[in-house]
Every structure is written in C-alpha cells, then in structure tokens.
ZADO-668421 format. One record per atom (N, C-alpha, C): x, z, y; residue number from 1; residue in one letter. Coordinates in pm, whole numbers, plus 50000, padded with zeros to 5 digits. Example, Ala and Ser with C-alpha at 12.3 -4.5 7.8 and 13.67 -1.06 7.14 Angstrom:
BEGIN
> 51319, 50780, 49431, 1, a
> 51230, 50780, 49550, 1, a
> 51320, 50780, 49670, 1, a
> 51285, 50708, 49775, 2, s
> 51367, 50714, 49894, 2, s
> 51290, 50787, 50003, 2, s
***
This chain:
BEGIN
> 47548, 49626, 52819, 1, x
> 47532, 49488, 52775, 1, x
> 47662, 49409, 52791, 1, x
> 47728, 49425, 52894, 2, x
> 47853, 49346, 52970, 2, x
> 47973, 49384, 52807, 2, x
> 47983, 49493, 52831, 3, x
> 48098, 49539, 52687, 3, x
> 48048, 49457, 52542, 3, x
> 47927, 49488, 52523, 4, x
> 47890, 49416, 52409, 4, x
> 47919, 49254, 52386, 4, x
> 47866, 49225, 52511, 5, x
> 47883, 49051, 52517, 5, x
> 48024, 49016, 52474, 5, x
> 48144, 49128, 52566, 6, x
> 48254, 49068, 52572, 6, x
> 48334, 49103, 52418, 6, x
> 48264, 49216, 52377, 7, x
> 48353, 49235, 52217, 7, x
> 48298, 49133, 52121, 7, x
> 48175, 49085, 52162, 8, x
> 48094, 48979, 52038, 8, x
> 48164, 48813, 52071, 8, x
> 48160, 48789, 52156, 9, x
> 48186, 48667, 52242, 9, x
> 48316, 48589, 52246, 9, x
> 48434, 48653, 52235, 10, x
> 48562, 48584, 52190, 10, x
> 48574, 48569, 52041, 10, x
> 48525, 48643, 51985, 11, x
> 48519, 48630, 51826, 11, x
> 48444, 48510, 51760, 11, x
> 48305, 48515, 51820, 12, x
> 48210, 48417, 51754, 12, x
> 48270, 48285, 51854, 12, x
> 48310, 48245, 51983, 13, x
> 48397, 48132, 52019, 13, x
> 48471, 48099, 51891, 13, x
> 48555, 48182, 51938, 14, x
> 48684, 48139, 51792, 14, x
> 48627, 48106, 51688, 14, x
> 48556, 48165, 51568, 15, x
> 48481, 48146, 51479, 15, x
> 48416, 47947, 51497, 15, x
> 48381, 47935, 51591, 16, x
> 48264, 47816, 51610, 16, x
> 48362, 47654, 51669, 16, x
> 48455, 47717, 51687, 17, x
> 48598, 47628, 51749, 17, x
> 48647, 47624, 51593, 17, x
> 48709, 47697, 51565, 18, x
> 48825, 47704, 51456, 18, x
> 48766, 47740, 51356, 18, x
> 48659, 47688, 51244, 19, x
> 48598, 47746, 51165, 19, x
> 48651, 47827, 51037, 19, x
> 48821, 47756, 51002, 20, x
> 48886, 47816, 50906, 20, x
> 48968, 47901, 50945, 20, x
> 48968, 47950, 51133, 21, x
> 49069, 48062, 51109, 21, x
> 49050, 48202, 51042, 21, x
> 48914, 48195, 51001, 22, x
> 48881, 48357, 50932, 22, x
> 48896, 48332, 50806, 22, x
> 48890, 48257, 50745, 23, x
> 48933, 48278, 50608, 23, x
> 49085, 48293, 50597, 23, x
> 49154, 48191, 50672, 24, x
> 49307, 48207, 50672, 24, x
> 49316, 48397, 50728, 24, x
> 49247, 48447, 50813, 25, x
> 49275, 48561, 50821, 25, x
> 49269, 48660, 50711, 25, x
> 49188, 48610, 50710, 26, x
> 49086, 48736, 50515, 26, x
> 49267, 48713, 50444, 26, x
> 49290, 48578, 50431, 27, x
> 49367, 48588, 50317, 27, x
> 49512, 48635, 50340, 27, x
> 49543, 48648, 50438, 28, x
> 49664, 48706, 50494, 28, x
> 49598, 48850, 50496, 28, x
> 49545, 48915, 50556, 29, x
> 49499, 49071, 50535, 29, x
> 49494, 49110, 50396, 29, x
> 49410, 49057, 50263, 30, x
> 49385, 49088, 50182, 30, x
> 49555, 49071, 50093, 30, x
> 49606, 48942, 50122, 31, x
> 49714, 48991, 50060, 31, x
> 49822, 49099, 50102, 31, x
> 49853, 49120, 50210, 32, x
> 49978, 49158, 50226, 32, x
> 49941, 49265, 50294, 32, x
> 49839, 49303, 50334, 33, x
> 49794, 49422, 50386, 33, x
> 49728, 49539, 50293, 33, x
> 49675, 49453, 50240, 34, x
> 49581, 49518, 50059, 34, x
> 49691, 49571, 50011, 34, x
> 49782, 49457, 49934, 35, x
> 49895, 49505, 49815, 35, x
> 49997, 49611, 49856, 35, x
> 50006, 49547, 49982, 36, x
> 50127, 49705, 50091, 36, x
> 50056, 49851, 50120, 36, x
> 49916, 49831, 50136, 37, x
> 49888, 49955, 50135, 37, x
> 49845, 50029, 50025, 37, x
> 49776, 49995, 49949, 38, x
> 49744, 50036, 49808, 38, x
> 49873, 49971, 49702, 38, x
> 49961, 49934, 49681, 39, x
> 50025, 49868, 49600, 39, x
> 50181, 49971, 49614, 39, x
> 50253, 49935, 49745, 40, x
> 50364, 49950, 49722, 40, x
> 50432, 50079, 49742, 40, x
> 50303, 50123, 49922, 41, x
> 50311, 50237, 49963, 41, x
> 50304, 50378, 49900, 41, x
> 50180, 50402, 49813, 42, x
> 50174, 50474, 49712, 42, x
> 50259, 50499, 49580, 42, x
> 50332, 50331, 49526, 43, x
> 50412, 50396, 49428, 43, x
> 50589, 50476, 49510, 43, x
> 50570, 50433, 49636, 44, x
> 50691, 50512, 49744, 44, x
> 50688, 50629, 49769, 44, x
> 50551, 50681, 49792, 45, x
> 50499, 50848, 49822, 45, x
> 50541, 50911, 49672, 45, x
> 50471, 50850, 49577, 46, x
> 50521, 50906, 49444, 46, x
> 50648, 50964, 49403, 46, x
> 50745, 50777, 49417, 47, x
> 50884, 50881, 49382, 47, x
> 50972, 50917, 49456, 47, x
> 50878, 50949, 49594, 48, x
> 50938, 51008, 49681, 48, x
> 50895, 51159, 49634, 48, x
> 50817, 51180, 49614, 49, x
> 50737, 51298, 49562, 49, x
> 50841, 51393, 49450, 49, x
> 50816, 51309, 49361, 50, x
> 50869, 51310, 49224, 50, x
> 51042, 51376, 49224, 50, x
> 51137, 51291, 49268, 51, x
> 51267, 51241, 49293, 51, x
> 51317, 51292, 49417, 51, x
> 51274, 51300, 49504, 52, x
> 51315, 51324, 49665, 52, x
> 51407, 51223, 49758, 52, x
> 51456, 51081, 49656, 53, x
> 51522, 51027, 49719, 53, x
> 51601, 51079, 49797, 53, x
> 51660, 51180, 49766, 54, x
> 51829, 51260, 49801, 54, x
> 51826, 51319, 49901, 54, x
> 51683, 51424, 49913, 55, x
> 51690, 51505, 50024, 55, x
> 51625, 51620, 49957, 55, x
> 51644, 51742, 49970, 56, x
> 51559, 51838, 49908, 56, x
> 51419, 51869, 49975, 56, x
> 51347, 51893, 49788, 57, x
> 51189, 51919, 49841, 57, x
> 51160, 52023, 49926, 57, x
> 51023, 52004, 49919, 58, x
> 50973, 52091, 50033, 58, x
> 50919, 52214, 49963, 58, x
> 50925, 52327, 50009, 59, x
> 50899, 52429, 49958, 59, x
> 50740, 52450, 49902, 59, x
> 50677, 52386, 50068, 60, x
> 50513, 52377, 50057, 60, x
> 50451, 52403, 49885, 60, x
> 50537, 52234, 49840, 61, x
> 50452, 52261, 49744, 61, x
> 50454, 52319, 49565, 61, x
> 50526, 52415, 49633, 62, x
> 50600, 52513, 49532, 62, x
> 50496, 52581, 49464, 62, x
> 50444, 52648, 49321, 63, x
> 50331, 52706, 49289, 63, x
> 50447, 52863, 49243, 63, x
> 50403, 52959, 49289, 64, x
> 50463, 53097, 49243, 64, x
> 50382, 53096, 49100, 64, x
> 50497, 53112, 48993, 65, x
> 50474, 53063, 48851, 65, x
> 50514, 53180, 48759, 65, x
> 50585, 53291, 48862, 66, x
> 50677, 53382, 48767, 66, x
> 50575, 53454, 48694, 66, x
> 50475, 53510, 48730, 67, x
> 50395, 53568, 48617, 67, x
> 50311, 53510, 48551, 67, x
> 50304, 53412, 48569, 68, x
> 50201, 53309, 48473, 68, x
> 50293, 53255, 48310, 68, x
> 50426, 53269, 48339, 69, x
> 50533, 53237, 48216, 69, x
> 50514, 53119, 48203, 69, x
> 50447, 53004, 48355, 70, x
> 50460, 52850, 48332, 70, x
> 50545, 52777, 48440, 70, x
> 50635, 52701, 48422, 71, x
> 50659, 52609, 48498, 71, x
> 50603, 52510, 48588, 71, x
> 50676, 52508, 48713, 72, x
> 50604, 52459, 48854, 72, x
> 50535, 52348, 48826, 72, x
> 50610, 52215, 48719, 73, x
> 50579, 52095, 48675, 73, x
> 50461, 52131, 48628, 73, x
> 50466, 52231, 48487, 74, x
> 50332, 52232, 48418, 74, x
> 50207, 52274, 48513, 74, x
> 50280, 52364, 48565, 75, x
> 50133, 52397, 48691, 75, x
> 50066, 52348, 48768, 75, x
> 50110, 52242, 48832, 76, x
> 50080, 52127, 48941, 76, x
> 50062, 52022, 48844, 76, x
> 50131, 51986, 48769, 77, x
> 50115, 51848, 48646, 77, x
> 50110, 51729, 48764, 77, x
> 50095, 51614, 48650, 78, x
> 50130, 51450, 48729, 78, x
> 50004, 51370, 48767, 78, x
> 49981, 51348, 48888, 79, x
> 49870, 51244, 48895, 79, x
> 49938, 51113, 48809, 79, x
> 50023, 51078, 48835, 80, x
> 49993, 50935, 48773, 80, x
> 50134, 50947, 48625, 80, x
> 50070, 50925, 48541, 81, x
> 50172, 50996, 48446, 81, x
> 50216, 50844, 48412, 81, x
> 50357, 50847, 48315, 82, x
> 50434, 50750, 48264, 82, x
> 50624, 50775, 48347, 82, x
> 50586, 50873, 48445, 83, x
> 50755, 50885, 48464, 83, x
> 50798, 50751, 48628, 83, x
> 50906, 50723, 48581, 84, x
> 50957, 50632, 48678, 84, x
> 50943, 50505, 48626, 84, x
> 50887, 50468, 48492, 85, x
> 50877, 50341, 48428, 85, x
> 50750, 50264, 48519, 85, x
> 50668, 50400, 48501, 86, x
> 50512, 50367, 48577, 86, x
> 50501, 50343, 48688, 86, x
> 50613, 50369, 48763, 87, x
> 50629, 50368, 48910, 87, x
> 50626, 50263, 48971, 87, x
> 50763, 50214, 48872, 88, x
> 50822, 50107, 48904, 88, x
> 50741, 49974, 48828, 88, x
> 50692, 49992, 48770, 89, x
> 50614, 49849, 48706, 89, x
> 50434, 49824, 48808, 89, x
> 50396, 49939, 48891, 90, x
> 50290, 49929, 48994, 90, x
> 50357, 49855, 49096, 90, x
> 50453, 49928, 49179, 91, x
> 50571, 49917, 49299, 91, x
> 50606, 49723, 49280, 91, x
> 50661, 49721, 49181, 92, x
> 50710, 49535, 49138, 92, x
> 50578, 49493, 49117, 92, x
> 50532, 49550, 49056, 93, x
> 50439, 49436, 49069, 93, x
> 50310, 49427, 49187, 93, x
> 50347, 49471, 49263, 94, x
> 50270, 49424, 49370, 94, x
> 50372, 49380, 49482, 94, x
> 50505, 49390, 49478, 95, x
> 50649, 49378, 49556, 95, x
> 50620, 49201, 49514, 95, x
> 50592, 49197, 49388, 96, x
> 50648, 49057, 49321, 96, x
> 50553, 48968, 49387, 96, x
> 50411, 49021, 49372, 97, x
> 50268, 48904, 49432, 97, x
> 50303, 48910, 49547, 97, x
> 50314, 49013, 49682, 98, x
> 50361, 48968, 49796, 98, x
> 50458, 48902, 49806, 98, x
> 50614, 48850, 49719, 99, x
> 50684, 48777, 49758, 99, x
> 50623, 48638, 49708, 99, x
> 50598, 48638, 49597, 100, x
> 50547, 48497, 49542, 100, x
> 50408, 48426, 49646, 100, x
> 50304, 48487, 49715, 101, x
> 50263, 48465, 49831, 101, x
> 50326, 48442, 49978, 101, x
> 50426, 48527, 49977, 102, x
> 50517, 48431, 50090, 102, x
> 50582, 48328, 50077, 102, x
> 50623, 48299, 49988, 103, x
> 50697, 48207, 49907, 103, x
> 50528, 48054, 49909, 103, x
> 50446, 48103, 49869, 104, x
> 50353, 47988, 49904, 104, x
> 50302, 47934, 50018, 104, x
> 50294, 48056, 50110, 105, x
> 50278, 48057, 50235, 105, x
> 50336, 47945, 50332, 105, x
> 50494, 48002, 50304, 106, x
> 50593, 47938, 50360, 106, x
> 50629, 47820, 50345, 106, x
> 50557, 47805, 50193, 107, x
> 50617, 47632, 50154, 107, x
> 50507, 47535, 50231, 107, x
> 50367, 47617, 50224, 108, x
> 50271, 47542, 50292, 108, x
> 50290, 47534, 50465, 108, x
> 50347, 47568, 50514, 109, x
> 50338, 47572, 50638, 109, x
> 50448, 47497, 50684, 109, x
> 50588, 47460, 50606, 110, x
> 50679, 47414, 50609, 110, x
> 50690, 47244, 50577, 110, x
> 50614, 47265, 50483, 111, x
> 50574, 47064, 50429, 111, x
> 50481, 46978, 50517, 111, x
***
C-alpha cells in the first residue's frame, strides 16, 4: 500500500496544484520527443545504413549472392525507397518542426 500511495501521490499533488503543468508536459514530450524519435532518428539509422557515413559496412549484413546471379542490393532491397532525396526530405522535415517549436517556445517564455 505504502509504495502505491507514494508513486500515485506526488503526481496527483502536482496535477491539483499546477493544473496546466501536464499539458505543458504532453506538449514538450509529444513534440520533441515524438519527432526525435520517430522523425529524425530513423532517417539517421537509414543513411547510416545506406552510405556508412565514412566507415565501412558491416559484414553481418552481407547476403552470399554468388550463385543466385543477384546482387546484395537486389537481394536485401530498400525499406524505404526514394534514395537520399527521401531521406533527407523525412530527416528536415521533422529537424525543421522541432526548430520552428523551439523557436516558439523560446519566444514564449522570453516575452
């Protein structure tokens, strides 16, 4: 009972004191936590994937292709197809809403 009280009990205080600090929370999580993890992170794994950003790949994910008469690319193929155009227009544009949200953030907290 004692653990329960104490994990329920500073939260719903806060909550009943400060009634808008959870939405101000939601909206700081949802932006910059949302768009960074689904947004920016993933188009990074990609052309990190893709490109290697100037380190050589990893063997792992090599497909032995010689008797099939297909190439490693064709064999494995692209989850997210369009190249580095596609990359980069996911990557900015979720780079761009997190800055333009700090940028509002900041002006509001500043005036």
């Amino acid at each position: 009972l004692v653990p329960n009280v104490l994990t329920v009990m500073p939260p719903l205080a806060c909550s009943l004191l400060f009634p808008g600090i959870f939405f101000g929370a939601l909206n700081v999580a949802g932006t910059y936590c949302v768009l960074g993890l689904f947004g920016v992170v993933p188009a990074l794994m990609v052309a990190s994937d893709r490109y290697g950003l100037g380190r050589p790949r990893r063997s792992s994910r090599r497909v032995d292709v010689e008797s099939s008469g297909y190439s490693a690319k064709e064999a494995i193929g692209e989850l997210v197809p369009g190249g580095m155009g596609s990359v980069v227009m996911i990557g900015g544009f979720a780079t761009t809403f997190i800055v333009c949200e700090l940028y509002t953030h900041l002006r509001d907290v500043l005036s």
